[in-house]
N, C-alpha and C positions, 0 to 999 in steps of 0.2 A: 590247307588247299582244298577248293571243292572238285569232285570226281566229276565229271561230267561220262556222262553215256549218249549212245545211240541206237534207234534199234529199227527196226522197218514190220508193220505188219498191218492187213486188212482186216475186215469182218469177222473171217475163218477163225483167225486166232486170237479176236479180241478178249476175250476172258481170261487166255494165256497174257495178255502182253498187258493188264491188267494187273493181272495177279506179281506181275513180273517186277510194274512200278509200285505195287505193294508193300510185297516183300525190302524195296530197296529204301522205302519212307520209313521202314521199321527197322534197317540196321544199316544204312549206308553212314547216315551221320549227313555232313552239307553234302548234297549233292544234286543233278539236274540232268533229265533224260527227256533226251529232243526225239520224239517219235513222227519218221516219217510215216504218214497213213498211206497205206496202198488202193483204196478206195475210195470215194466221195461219205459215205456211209459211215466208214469205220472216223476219218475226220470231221464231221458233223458231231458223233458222238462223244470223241474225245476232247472236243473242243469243248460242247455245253459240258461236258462232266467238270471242268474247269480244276482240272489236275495241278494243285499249286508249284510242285516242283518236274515238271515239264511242261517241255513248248512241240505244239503239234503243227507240223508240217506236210502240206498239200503237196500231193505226186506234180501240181502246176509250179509251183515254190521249188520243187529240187530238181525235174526231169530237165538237162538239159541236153542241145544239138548230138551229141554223138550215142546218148544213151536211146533218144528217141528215132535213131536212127536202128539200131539195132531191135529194138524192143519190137517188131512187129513178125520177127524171126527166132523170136523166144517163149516156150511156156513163161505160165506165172510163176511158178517156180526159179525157174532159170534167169528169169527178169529179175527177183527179190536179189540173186545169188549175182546175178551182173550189177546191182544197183551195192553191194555192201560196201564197196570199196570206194564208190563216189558216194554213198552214205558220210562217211568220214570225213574226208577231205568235204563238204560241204558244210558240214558243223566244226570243221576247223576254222574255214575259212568266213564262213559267215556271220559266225559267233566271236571270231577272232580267240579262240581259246588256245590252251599250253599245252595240253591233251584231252584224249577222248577215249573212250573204251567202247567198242563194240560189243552190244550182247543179245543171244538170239533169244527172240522174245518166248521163250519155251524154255528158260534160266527161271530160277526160283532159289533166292536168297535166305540162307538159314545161319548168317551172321553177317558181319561187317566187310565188305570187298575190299577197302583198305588198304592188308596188309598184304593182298594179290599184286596191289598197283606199283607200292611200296617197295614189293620184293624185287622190280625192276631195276632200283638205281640209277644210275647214270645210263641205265641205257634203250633207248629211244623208238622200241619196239619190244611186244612184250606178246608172247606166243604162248597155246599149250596145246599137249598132247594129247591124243587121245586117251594114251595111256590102254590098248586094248587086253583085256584077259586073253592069253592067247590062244584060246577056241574058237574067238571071236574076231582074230586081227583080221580086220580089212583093211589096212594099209596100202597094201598095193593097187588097192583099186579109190579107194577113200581119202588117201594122204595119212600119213605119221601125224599132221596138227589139225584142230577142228578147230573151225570159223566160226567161233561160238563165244570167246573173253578175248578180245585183243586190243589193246592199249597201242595208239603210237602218239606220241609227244610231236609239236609244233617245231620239228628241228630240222637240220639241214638232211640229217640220217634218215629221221623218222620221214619225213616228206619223197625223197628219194625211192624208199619202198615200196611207201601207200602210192605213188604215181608210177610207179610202174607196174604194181598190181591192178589198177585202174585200167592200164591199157593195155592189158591182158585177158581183164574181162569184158574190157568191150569186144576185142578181139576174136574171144573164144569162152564159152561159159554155157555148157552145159550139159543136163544129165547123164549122156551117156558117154564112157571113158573113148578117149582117143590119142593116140600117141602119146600118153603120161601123164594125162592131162583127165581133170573129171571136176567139171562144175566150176566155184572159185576156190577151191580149197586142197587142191593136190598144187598149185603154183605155192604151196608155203612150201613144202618140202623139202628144198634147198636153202632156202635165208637165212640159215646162221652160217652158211657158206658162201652166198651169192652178195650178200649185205654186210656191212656193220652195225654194228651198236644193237642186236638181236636179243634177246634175254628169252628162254624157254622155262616157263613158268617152272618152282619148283614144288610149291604148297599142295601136298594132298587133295586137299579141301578145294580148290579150284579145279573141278574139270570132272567130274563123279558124274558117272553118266549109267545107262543099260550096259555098253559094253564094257564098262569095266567093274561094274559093282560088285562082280562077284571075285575080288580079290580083295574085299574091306567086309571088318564088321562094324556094328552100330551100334552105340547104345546113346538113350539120352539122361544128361548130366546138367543137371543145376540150368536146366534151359533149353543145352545146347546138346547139340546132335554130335558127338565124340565118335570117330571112327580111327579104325586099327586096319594098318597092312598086314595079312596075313602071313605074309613072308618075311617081315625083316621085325613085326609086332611094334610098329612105327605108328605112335600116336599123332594125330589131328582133330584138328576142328572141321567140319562143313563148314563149306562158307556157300557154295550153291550148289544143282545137283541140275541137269540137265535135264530137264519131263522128256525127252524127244519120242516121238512116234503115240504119244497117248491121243488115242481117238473115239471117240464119241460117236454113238451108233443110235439110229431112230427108235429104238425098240429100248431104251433105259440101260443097254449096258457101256461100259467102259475096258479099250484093251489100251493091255502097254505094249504091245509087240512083242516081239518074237526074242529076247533074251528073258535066260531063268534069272527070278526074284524072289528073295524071302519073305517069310511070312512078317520079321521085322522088319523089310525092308520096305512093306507095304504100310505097317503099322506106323512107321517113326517116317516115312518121308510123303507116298504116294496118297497114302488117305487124308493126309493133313492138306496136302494142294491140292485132293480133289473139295473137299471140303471147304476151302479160300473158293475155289471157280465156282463152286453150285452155287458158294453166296452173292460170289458176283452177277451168276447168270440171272439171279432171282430181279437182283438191283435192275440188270439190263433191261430184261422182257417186262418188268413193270414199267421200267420209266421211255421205253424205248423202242418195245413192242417186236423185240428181235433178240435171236436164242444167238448167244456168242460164242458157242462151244465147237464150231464148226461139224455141225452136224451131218453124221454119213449113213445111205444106206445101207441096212446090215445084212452082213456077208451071207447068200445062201447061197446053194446049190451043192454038187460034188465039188469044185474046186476049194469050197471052206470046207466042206468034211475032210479032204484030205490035210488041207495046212492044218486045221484042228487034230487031227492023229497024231502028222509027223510033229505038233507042237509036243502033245502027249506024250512018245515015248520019248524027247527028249527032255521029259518033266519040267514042261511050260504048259505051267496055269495061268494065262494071266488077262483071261476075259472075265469079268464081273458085272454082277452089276449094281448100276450107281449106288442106289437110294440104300442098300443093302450094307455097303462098302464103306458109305460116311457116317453111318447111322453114329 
């Protein structure tokens, strides 16, 4: 069966969402990722790059009547976060396929998705956790599940969900929390109660993020990136690891945000994909004359000295810089 994906991103994160169909030409096996472009730009580009296993899609091709109705009342952000749920159901429908996987273009594949998809069964929605170390739980304001691998199958169940998630976000979708509600991703919270046919991911290796890294360690084996639960000493494989929040600053450095990371955590996951983007970015700005690393102005004044302190004494190092970092 081939896996099909989807995923939405513009300019900002083209080297992520790059890296991203990368990663998946190198261990998905059949598989085909319909990339909605959020710009004119970012579509030009992923069109001539002529991606054999995806089909890129113009914001004119998916925006329809109720999305464009809402969207003038949304950041860009909040717009991408209202659009994931009619992302789906458009490559369901359009494509006429049996399922789809949603994945945030800031996923980076370090084996086969497969046996994530697999671990579903029979049932017709496929969720995961955040899984937070719990220094870190935001759940109450973030949701218990992240919008980041979700699978729903062309069925009566799975359809059911996705459209009433759809008109939830059109409804109500964004950044800042309100009555239980925050963005499109605190509305999963309830669905293996609110739905049937729900399956909450179980595999380690799907769903490895900043906020929960620091409950696994790493090592790499005949390949493959093998990690260990600290607490139950419950072996896995990576299968992807979330980059979220790494950003790119005028001045050559690179941060990961504000969760502690190890020094092998950097060696064995974070250097090796910055290492994929710088190659990408080199590919882009020659042939295309534009940096795709969404490039930020870098932080000064007092208000970085102090998030730089308070990073400090809670022993977050995690600005670098690049050229240094991939060497």
């Amino acid at each position: 069966m081939r896996l099909n994906f989807c995923t939405v991103f513009d300019t900002f994160y083209l080297s992520k969402g790059l890296a991203l169909y990368h990663s998946l030409v190198a261990h998905a096996g059949d598989f085909h990722l319909y990339v909605i472009a959020f710009n004119d730009r970012a579509h030009q580009i992923l069109t001539e790059l002529e991606l054999p296993h995806a089909t890129i899609i113009s914001l004119g091709q998916f925006e329809n009547e109720e999305l464009l109705r809402v969207k003038p009342g949304r950041t860009i952000g909040e717009y991408c976060w209202t659009c994931t749920s009619s992302a789906i159901a458009f490559c369901l429908d359009t494509y006429r396929l049996e399922q789809c996987t949603y994945v945030d273009a800031d996923l980076y594949f370090f084996a086969s998705p497969r046996p994530l998809v697999d671990e579903m069964g029979e049932a017709s929605v496929l969720i995961t956790a955040h899984r937070y170390t719990p220094a870190f739980d935001q759940s109450t304001v973030s949701g218990k599940y992240c919008v980041q691998f979700m699978t729903f199958k062309n069925t009566i169940e799975g359809r059911a969900c996705l459209q009433w998630w759809i008109d939830a976000c059109i409804d109500w979708c964004f950044a800042t929390p309100e009555d239980g509600k925050f963005g499109d991703q605190k509305y999963l919270d309830d669905w293996p109660q609110r739905f049937t046919g729900i399956h909450e991911l179980v595999h380690l290796g799907g769903g490895v993020a900043p906020w929960n890294i620091q409950q696994y360690d790493f090592e790499e084996k005949n390949g493959l990136i093998r990690g260990r639960e600290k607490s139950t000493n419950r072996l896995f494989d990576m299968v992807f690891f979330h980059f979220h929040d790494v950003k790119f600053y005028d001045n050559g450095s690179v941060d990961f945000g504000n969760y502690p990371i190890t020094s092998t955590d950097i060696r064995l996951l974070f250097a090796p994909y910055l290492r994929h983007l710088d190659r990408i970015g080199g590919e882009i700005k020659t042939r295309f004359d534009l940096n795709p690393h969404g490039i930020r102005p870098t932080p000064e004044g007092l208000r970085n000295m102090l998030r730089q302190t308070k990073r400090r004494l809670k022993g977050i190092y995690n600005r670098f810089d690049l050229k240094t970092l991939i060497r």
